[in-house]
C-alpha positions as CSV (number, residue, x, y, z in Angstrom):
1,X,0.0,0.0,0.0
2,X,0.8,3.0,-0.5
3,X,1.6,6.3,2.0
4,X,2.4,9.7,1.9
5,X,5.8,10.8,1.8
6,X,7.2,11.2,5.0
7,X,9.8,13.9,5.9
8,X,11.2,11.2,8.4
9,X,12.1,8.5,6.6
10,X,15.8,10.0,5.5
11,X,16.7,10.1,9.4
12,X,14.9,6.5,9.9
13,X,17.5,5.2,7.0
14,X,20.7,7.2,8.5
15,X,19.5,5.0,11.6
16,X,19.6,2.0,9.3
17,X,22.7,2.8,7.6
18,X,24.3,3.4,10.8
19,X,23.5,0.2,12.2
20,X,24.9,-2.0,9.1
21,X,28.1,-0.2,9.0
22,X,28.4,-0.5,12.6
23,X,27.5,-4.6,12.3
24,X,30.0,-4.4,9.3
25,X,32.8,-1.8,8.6
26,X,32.8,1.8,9.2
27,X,34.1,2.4,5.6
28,X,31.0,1.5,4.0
29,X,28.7,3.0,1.7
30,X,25.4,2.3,2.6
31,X,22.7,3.8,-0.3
32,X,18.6,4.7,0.3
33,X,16.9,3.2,-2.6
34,X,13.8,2.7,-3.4
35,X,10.4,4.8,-3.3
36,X,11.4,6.0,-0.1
37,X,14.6,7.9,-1.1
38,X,12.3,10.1,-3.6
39,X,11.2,13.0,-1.5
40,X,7.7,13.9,-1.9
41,X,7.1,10.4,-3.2
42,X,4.3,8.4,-2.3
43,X,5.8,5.1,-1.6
44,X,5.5,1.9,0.4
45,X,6.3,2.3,4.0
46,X,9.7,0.1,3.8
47,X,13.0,1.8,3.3
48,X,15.3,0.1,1.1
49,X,19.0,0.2,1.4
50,X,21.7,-0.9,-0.5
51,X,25.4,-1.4,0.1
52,X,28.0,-1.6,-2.9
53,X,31.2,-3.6,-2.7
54,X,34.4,-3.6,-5.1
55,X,34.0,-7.7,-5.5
56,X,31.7,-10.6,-5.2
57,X,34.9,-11.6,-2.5
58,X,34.4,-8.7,-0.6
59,X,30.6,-9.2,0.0
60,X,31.0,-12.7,1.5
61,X,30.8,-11.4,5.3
62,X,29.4,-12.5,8.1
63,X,26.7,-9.7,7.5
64,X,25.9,-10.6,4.5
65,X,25.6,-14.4,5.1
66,X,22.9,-13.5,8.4
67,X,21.1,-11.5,5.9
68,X,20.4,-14.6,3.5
69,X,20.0,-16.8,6.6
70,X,17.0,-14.9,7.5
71,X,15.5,-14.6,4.4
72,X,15.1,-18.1,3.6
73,X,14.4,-19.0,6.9
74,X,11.3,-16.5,6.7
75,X,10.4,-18.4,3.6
76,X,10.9,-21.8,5.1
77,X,14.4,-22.6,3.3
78,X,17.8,-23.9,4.6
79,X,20.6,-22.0,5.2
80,X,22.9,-21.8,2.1
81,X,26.9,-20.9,1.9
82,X,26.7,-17.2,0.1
83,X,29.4,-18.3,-2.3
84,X,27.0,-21.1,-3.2
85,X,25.5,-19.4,-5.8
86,X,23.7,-22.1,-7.6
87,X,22.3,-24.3,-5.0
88,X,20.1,-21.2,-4.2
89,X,19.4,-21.3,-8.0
90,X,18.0,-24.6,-7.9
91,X,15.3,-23.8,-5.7
């Protein structure tokens, strides 16, 4: 569904942002995408964010792999390596 732009939601991601880099690195860039980065923008109520990474390598983290592990748990699906790539495919 979607709301009203709220004047908010840039603060709510910093919050986000801030709590990724602080479960990962510092360095990191953290990005709002999404309908909610659009000021002014009716959009769904979720803010999206995005974090960019020099090499597939570099991604495999200990973030990223909790991330994955609780999506397919919420969709009733094992855990699965990151850098296993095509298992996931196969479902």
């Amino acid at each position: 569904m979607l709301v009203a732009y709220d004047p908010a939601w840039p603060s709510l991601f910093e919050a986000l942002a801030d709590g990724i880099r602080s479960a990962g690195d510092p360095d990191w860039i953290v990005e709002h995408i999404g309908s909610t980065a659009v000021p002014e923008l009716r959009a769904n109520a979720v803010a999206a964010a995005a974090r960019g990474t020099a090499s597939y390598n570099a991604a495999k983290t200990p973030l990223i792999q909790e991330l994955v592990d609780a999506a397919r748990h919420a969709r009733g699906l094992p855990s699965v390596p990151v850098s296993d790539k095509r298992q996931a495919e196969r479902e």
